[in-house]
C-alpha positions in Angstrom: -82.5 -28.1 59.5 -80.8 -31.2 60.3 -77.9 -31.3 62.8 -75.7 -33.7 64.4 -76.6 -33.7 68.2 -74.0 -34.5 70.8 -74.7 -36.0 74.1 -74.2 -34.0 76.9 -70.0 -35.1 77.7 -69.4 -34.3 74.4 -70.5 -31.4 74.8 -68.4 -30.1 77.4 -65.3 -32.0 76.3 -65.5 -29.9 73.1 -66.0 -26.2 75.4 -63.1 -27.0 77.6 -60.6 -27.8 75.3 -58.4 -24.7 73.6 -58.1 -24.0 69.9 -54.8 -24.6 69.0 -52.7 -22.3 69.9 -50.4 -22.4 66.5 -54.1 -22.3 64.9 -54.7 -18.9 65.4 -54.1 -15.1 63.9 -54.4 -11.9 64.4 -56.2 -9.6 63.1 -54.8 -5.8 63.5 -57.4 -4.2 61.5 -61.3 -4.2 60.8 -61.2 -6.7 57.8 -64.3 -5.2 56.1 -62.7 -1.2 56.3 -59.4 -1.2 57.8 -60.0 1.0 60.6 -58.0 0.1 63.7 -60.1 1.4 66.3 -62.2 -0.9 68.0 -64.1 -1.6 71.5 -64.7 -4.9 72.7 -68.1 -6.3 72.4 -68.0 -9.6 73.7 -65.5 -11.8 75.8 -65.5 -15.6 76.3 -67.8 -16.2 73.7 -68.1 -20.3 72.9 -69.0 -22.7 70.3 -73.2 -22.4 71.6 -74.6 -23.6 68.2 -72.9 -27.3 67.1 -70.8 -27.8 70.7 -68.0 -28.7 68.1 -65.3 -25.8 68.0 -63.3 -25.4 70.6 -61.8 -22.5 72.6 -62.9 -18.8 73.5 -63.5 -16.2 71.6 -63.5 -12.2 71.6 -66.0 -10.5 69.6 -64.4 -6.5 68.6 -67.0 -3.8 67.1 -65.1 -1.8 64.6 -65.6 2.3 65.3 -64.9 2.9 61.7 -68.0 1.1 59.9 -69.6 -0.5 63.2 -69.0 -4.2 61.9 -67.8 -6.7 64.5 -64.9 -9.4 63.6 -63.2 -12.4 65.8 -59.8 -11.2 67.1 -57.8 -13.4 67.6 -59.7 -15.9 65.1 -59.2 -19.6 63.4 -56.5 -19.5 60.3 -57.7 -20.5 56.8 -55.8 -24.0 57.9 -57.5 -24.5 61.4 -61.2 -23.0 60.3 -62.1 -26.8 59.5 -62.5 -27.8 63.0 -65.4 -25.8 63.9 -66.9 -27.5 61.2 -67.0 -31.2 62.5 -70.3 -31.4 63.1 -72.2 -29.2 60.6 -75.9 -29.3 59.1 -74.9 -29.2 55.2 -73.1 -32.6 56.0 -76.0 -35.0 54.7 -77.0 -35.9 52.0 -79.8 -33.9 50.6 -82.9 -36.3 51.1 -85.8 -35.9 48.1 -88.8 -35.6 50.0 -92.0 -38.3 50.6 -95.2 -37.5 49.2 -97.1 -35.5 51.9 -100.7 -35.8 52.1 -102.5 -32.3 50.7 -103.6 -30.1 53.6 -107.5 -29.6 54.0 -109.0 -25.8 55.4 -106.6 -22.5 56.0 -103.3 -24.6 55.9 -104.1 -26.4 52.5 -105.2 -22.4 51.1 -101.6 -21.3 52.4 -100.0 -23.9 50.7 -102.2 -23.2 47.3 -101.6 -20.0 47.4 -97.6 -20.0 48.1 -97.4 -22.9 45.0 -99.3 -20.4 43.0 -96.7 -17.5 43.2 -94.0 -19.9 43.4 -95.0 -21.1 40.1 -95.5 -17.6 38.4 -92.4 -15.8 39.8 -89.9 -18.5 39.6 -91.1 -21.4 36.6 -91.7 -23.7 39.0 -94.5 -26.2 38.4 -95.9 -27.3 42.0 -99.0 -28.3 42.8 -101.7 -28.0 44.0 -101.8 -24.2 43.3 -104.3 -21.5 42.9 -103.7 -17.9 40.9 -106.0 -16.6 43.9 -102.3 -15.1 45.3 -102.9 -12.3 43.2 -106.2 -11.2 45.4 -104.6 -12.1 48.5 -101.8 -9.8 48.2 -101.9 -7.4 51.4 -102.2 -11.1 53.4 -99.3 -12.2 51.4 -97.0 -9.8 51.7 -94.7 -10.7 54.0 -94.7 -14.4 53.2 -93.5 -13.6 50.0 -90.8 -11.8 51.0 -89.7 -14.3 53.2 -90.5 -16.9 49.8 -88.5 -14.7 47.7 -85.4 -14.4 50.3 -85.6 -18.6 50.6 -85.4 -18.6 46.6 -82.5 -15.8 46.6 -84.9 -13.3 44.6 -83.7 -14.9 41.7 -85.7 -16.2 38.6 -83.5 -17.4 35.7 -83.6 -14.5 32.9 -83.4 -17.4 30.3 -83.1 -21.2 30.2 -79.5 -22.3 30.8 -78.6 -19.4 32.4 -75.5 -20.2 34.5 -75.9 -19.5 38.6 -73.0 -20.1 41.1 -74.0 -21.6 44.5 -71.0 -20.6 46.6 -71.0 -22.3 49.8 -73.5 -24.9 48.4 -73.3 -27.4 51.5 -75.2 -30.6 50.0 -77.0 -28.7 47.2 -80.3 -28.5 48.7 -80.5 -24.8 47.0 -79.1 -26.3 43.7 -81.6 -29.1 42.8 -84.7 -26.0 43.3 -82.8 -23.5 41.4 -82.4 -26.2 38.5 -85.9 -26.4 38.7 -85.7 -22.7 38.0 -84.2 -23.1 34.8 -80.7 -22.1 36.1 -77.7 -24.2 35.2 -76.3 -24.9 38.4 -73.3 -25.4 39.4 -71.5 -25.3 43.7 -68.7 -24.2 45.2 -67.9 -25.6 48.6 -64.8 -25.8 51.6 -66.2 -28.6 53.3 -65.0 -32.0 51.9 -68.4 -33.9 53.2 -70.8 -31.4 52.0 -69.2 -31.3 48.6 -69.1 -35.1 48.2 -72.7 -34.9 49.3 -74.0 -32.3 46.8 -72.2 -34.5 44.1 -73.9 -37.7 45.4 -76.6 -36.4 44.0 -75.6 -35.4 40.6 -74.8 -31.4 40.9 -71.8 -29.5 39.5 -70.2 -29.1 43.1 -66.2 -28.8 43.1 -64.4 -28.1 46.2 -62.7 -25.2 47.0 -63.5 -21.3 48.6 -63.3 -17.4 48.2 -61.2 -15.6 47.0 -59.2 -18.7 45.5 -61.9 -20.3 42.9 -59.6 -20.5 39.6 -63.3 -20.0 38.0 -63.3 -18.7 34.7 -64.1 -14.3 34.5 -67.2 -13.2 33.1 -69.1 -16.8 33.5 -71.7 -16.6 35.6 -75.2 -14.9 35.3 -75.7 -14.8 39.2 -73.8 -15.7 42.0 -74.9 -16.6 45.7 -73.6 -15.9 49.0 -76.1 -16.8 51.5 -75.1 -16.6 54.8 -72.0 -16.9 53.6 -69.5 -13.7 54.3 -69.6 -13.7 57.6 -67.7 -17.1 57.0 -64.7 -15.1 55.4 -61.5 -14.3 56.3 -61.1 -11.8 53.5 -64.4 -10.5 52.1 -63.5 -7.6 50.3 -60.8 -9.7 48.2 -63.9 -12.2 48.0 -66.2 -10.0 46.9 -63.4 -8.5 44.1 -63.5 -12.4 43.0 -67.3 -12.7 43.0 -67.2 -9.6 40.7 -64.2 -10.8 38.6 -66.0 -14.3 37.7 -69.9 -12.3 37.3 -70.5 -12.0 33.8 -71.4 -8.1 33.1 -74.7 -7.0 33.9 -74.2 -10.4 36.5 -76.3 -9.9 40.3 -75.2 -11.0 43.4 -77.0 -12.4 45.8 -75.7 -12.1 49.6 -77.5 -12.5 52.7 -76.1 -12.3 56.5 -77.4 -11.8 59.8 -77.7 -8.3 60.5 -75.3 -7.1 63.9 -77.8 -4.4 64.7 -81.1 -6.0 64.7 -83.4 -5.9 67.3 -82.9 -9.4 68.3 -79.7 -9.2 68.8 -80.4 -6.1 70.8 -82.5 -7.9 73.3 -80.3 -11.4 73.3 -77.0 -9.8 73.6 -73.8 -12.2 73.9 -76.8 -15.2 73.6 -78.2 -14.1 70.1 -78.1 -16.7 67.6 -76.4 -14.4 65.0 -73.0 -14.4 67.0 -71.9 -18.2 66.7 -68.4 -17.7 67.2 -65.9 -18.8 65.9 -67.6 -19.7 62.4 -68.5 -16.1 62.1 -65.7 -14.3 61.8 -67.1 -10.9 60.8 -70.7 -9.4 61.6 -72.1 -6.8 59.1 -74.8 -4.1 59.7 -76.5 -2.6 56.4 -74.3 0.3 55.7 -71.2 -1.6 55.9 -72.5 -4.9 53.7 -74.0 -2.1 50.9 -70.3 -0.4 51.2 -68.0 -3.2 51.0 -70.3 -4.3 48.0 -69.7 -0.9 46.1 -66.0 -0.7 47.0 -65.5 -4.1 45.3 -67.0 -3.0 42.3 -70.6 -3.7 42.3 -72.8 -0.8 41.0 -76.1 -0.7 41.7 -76.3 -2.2 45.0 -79.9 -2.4 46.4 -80.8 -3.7 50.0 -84.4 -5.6 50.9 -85.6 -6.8 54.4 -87.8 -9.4 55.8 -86.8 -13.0 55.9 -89.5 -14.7 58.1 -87.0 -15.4 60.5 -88.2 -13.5 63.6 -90.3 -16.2 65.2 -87.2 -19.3 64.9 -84.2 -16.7 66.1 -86.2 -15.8 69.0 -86.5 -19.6 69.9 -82.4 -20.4 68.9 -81.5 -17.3 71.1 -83.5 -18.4 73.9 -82.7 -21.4 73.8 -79.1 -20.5 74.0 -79.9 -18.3 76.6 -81.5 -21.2 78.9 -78.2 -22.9 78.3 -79.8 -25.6 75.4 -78.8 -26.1 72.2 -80.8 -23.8 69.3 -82.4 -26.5 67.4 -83.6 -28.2 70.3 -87.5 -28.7 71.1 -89.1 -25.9 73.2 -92.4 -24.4 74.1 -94.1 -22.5 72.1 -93.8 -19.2 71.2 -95.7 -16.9 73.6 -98.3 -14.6 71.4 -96.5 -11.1 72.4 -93.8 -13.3 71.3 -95.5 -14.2 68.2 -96.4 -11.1 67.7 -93.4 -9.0 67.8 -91.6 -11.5 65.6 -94.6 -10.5 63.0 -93.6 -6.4 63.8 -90.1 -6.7 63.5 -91.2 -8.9 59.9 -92.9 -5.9 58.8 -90.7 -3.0 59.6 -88.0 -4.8 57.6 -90.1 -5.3 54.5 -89.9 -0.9 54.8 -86.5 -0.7 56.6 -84.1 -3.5 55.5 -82.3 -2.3 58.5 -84.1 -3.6 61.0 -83.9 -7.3 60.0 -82.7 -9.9 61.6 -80.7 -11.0 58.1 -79.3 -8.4 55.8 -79.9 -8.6 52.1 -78.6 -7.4 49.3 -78.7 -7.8 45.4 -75.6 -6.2 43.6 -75.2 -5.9 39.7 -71.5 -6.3 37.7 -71.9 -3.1 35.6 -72.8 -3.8 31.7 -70.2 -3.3 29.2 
């Protein structure tokens, strides 16, 4: 992931200063159930993750569904500025030739190109069908492949797929290699311009207030893209109202009770206030889902992210910025990551991202 990396006065010119104070709201209620009861989880939470938003924050765990939400938060107007310095700002770069990998690394590569190119009509190479017979190996690097590709194969050619949140359209130039008819919807200005730099369907704009046309779409995506809300059950009543029936949604977010989070605390990579204005654990994502229509709504674990979320937590933990270059993992390290990878694949649960595919009920 590419980010913009401040120098160190920046930095702390950007934690000292205060949000505006006229740039705030508050929130009375839990905006995923409405419960008013709460606890405070965190206080004096800051902007650990792009050193770009300013202020303090105050994380609140809802005792109604147990998901967590910013109070007192940015408003729709103010959000922007924590977004000055932002990954899905560049333009999306097509990639150099890289020279084919010899021994175990070039069989890995073979091997993911070959499912790659049977589950999703890709046409990568070089690729072996040999997948099939590695399957136990495989396991949990296809999930993780599958939750990259948002589980979703196009059920014919031209079938239409809305990237919501799109950033520079890295997502939407693979899933046009899918077969899908893509098309982006995105808040930032830069990202937008980006994405239609290089020739995708990208038009600005955000949940719940799209002014998409109903019944369009064949599948939408929201990856990591709710916890971004201010409103997500009137944004999921929008992703339902613009799914065409018989539609899936895709949505993906990182999980508030994982075990990573557990051991990181106020320093896990998850939190990164105050773009994340709500934090979901499974039974509340699979509930708002169903309460904004969606019927059936199934859950999946495993993302492959163990291993780089216990690096960005450390790291923000020691006091340096997530992306920055550290030592590697130690093996119990290594290995837990490859535990906690596993239990998810069984209990979606324990994840460190939550996923969930939701279908618009047929006519």
């Amino acid at each position: 992931m590419a980010c913009t990396i401040m120098n160190h006065h920046e930095e702390m010119d950007a934690l000292e200063q205060r949000w505006p104070k006229d740039g705030l709201e508050s929130v009375q209620a839990c905006p995923v159930c409405g419960e008013t009861r709460r606890e405070t989880l965190y206080e004096r939470l800051t902007d650990r993750v792009f050193f770009c938003a300013p202020g303090e924050w105050t994380l609140h765990r809802c005792l109604g569904c147990r998901s967590a939400y910013l109070d007192p938060r940015p408003t729709p107007d103010t959000i922007a500025l924590a977004y000055r310095h932002y990954f899905t700002h560049e333009s999306p770069q097509t990639k150099a030739a890289v020279k084919p990998k010899n021994g175990l690394a070039g069989l890995k590569d073979r091997l993911r190109n070959g499912y790659l190119n049977h589950r999703y009509n890709l046409t990568l190479q070089p690729a072996s069908p040999l997948w099939r017979l590695a399957a136990p190996w495989f396991s949990i690097r296809r999930t993780g492949i599958d939750r990259w590709l948002r589980n979703f194969a196009a059920p014919y050619p031209g079938a239409r797929l809305l990237d919501v949140g799109c950033g520079n359209g890295t997502f939407l130039r693979l899933a046009s290699r899918m077969g899908w008819e893509v098309h982006g919807l995105e808040p930032d200005p830069s990202a937008a311009a980006a994405a239609r730099s290089a020739g995708l369907q990208v038009q600005e704009g955000h949940l719940p207030d799209t002014h998409l046309p109903s019944d369009y779409f064949d599948a939408v995506i929201l990856s990591h893209v709710i916890e971004h809300l201010h409103d997500p059950i009137r944004s999921l009543q929008e992703v339902y109202r613009i799914l065409a029936p018989g539609g899936k949604l895709y949505a993906c977010t990182p999980n508030l009770e994982s075990p990573l989070h557990r051991r990181f605390t106020r320093h896990w990579r998850g939190l990164e206030p105050p773009r994340h204005l709500v934090l979901f654990n499974l039974r509340s994502l699979v509930s708002v889902c169903r309460r904004s229509g969606f019927n059936p709504v199934a859950a999946h674990g495993g993302s492959g992210s163990a291993a780089w979320i216990t690096t960005a937590s450390r790291n923000i933990e020691c006091g340096a910025a997530p992306w920055e270059s550290a030592s590697k993992l130690a093996l119990v390290d290594r290995l837990r990551a490859l535990g906690l990878e596993l239990g998810a694949t069984f209990r979606p649960d324990w994840g460190e991202e939550l996923g969930v595919i939701a279908t618009k009920t047929p006519m």
